[in-house]
N, C-alpha and C positions, 0 to 999 in steps of 0.2 A: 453133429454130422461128421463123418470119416468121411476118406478118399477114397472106401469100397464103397460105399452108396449115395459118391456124388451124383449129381444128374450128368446126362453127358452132352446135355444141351440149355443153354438161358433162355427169357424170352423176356417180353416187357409186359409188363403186372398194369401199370398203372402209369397216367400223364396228368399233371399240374400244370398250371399257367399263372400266368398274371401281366395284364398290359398297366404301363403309366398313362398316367388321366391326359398329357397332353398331347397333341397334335400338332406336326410342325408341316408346314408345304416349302414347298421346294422355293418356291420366292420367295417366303420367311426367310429363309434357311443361309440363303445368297446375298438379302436383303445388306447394302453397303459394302458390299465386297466385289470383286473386279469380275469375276465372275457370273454369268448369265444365268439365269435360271432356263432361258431355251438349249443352252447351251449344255448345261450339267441334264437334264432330262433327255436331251438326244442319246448323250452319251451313256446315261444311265437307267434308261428311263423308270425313274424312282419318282413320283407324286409326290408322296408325303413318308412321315414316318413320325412315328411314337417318340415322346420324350417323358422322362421323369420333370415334376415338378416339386422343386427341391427346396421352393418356400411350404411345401406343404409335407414336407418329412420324405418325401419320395427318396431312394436312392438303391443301388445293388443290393445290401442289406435286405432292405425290405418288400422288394421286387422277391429274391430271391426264397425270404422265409414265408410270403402270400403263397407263393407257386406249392412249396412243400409243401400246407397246408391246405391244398386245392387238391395237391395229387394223394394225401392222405383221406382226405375226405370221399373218394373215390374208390380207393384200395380196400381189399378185403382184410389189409394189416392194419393194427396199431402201430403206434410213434414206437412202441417199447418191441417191439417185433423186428426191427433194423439191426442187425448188426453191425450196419457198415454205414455212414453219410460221407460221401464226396459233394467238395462245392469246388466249382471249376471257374469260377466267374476274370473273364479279363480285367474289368476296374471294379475293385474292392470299395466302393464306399459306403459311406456311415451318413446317418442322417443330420452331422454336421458337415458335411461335404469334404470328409475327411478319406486319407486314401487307408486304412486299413491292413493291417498282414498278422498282428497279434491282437488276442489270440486267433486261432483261424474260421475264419468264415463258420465253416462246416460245426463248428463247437458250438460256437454260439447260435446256429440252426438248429441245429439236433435240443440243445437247451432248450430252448422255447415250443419244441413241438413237443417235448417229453419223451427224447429219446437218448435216455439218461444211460445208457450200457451199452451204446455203438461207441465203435472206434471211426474217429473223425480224423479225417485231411481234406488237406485245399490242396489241386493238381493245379498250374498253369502252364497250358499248349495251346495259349491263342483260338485261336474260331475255332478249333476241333478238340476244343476242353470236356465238352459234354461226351463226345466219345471216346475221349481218352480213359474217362470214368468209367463209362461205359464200357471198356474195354475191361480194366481191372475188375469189377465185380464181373463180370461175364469169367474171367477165368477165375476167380478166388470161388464165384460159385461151382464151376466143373472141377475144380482141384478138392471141394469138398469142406473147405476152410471155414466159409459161408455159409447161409440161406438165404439171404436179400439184402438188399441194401439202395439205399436213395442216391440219385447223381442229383444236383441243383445246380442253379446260376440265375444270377440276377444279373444282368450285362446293364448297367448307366455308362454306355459308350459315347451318349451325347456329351461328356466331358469337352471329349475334342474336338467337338464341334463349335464350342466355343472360342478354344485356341485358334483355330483355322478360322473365323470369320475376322478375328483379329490381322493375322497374319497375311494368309494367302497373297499370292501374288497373279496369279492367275488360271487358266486351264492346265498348263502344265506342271503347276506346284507340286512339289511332293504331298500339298497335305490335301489335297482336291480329295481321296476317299473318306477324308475327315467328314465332309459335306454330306457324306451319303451313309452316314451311320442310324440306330433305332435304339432305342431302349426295349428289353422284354425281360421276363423272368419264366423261365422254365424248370420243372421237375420230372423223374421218372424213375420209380420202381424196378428191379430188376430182382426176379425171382426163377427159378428152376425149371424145364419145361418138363410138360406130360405127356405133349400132346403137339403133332407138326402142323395140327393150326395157327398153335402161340410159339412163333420158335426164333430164337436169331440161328439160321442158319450155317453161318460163314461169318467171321469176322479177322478182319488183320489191318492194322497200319503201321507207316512208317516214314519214318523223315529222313531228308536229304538235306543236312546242314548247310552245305555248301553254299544255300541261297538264301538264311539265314539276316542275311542284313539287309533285306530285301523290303521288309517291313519291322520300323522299328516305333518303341512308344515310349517317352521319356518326357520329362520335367523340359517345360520349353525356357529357350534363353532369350526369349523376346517378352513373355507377360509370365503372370502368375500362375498359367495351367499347365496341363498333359498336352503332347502334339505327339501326333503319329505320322510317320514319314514312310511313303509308301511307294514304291517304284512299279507301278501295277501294272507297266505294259510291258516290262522284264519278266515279274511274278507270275504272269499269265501267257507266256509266252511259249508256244506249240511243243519245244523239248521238255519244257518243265510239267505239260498237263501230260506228257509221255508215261512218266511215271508212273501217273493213276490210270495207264490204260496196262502197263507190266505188273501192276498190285492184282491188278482186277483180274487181269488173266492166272496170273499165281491162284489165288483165291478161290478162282474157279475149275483150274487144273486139279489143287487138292480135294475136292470135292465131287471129281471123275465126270466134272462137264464142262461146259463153254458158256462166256456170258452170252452168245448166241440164241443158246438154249430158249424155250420157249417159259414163260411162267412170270414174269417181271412185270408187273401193271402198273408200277411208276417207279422212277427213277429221280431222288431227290439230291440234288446239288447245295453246294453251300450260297447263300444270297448275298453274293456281290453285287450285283444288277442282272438288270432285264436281258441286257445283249451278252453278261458272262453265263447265264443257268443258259441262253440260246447257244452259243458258242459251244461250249462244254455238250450239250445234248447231242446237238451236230454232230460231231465230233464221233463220240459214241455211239452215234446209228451208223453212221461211213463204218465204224470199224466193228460193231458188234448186230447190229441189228437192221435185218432186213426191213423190218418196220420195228420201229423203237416202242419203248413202254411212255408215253405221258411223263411231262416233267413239271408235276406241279410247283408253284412260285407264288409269293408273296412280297418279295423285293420292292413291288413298284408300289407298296402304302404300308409297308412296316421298317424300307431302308435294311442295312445289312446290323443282323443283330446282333454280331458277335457270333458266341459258343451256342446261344439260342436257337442260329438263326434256321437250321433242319429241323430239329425236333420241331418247333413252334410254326414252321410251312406244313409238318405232318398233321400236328394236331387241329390249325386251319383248317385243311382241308376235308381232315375225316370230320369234323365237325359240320362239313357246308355238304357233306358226302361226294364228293367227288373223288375220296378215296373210302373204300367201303369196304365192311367187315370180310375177312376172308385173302384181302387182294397179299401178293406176294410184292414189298419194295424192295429197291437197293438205295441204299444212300452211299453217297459220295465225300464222306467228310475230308475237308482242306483247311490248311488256315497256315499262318506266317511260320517257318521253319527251314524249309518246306514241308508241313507235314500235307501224308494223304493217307488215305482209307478206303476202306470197302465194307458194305455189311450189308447181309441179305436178310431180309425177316419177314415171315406172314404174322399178319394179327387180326386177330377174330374177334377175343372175348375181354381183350386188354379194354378197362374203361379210363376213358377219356374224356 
């Protein structure tokens, strides 16, 4: 393919999954620690949420290589039809509980599905990995470079979740969002559009360093694991969602309309919790919507899944049909940097 007969629009081809076999609740989760489980539910209101179980080979790795091979079995491609594998996943692990960086993710996926002649890398941007990938084959396809290519991630975030029941000190601990993490494994195709039923419409992100130490994830100096240290009433604080309301409007100025505009049937947020995807929707009906589009959620029995955690509220839901073939969304990707995003898409014939 040249750059005379790229397409001049992407779209999503196809979605993968894969959940781990365990279930944690919120009073598991708390269980010995200073911390309430009425307490973290208030504030979060997160139920439960998925964990890998890592006596049984469970981990990122394997999360991550089920999902491609969920989303291929789907796709009208072969493994050898990929050009491209991106694996975006926050904790790299390996089914010895090992944290992973050589060779990359994305190689050893592509290996095993038999997609021996893509060019593989691993991105990491925090919670908005998956569309960071997303982003790059979105333009590698319109520049012509391309024809499709896989995003993946397998997020075993419940790592630090066990750091933090160690540790924590209380509700105002830096590591309290440790409590509220998921494990999942997501994949999704991304091939050329034909047709404005299958289309990413609009896409653009961009980060504001400055905030940056905001949320950080490092080898802890109290026990043997990962701890993430998260300032989330900073991170989430009214100037900083500012940002994603100046993206959005850029976004939709280049595009000669207003997120006012009529046609948005849901509006998917990144899953912090129950009162952030409320928060955030709020927010964006006061400033864009006379009546808002539906914001579907899955936070409160899957916990916040990382880079997963939009894609896999999408595929939720078009699965229970609550989002249904045809409908026009936007997602909202954020995640520690500050990064934020925008991206509008309808999907029709994408299977899932």
């Amino acid at each position: 393919m040249t750059a005379v007969n790229a397409p001049e629009y992407s779209r999503f081809e196809a979605f993968g999954r894969c959940l781990p076999s365990l279930e944690r609740t919120t009073e598991e989760v708390v269980s010995g620690t200073p911390v309430s489980a009425r307490a973290l539910l208030m504030l979060t209101g997160i139920r439960r949420r998925l964990a890998c179980d890592v006596d049984a080979g469970e981990c990122a790795e394997q999360l991550a290589l089920s999902a491609a091979r969920d989303c291929l079995s789907k796709s009208r491609y072969d493994a050898a039809d990929l050009d491209v594998v991106i694996s975006s996943a926050i904790f790299r692990s390996d089914e010895r509980r090992r944290l992973s960086f050589e060779p990359s993710v994305a190689s050893v996926i592509a290996r095993e599905i038999g997609s021996t002649a893509a060019t593989c890398f691993d991105v990491s941007n925090a919670c908005a990995g998956m569309f960071t990938g997303i982003l790059l084959l979105d333009r590698m396809i319109k520049a012509g470079t391309i024809r499709r290519g896989m995003v993946v991630s397998g997020e075993h975030a419940s790592l630090i979740t066990g750091s933090a029941r160690q540790e924590i000190a209380g509700l105002r601990d830096l590591q309290l969002a440790s409590l509220t993490v998921g494990d999942a494994g997501m994949a999704v195709i991304v091939d050329g559009s034909t047709d404005a039923a299958d289309r990413i419409h609009a896409f653009e992100m961009t980060t504001s360093a400055a905030y940056a130490s905001l949320c950080k994830a490092m080898p802890s100096d109290e026990t043997a694991g990962l701890v993430m240290h998260t300032d989330s009433a900073r991170q989430q604080a009214s100037e900083r969602m500012q940002i994603g309301v100046s993206l959005t409007e850029d976004v939709h100025a280049r595009a000669g309309r207003t997120p006012a505009d009529p046609g948005f049937a849901h509006s998917i947020y990144h899953q912090n919790s129950v009162q952030f995807v409320e928060r955030v929707h709020a927010m964006a009906e006061g400033i864009f919507h006379p009546t808002s589009p539906e914001a579907p959620a899955i936070v409160q029995d899957f916990g916040n899944t990382g880079s997963t955690s939009q894609l896999l509220t999408f595929y939720e839901h078009f699965r229970r049909g609550t989002i249904s073939p045809g409908d026009t969304i936007a997602f909202a990707p954020s995640g520690s940097g500050i990064v934020i995003g925008h991206l509008s898409t309808t999907i029709t014939h994408t299977k899932v």
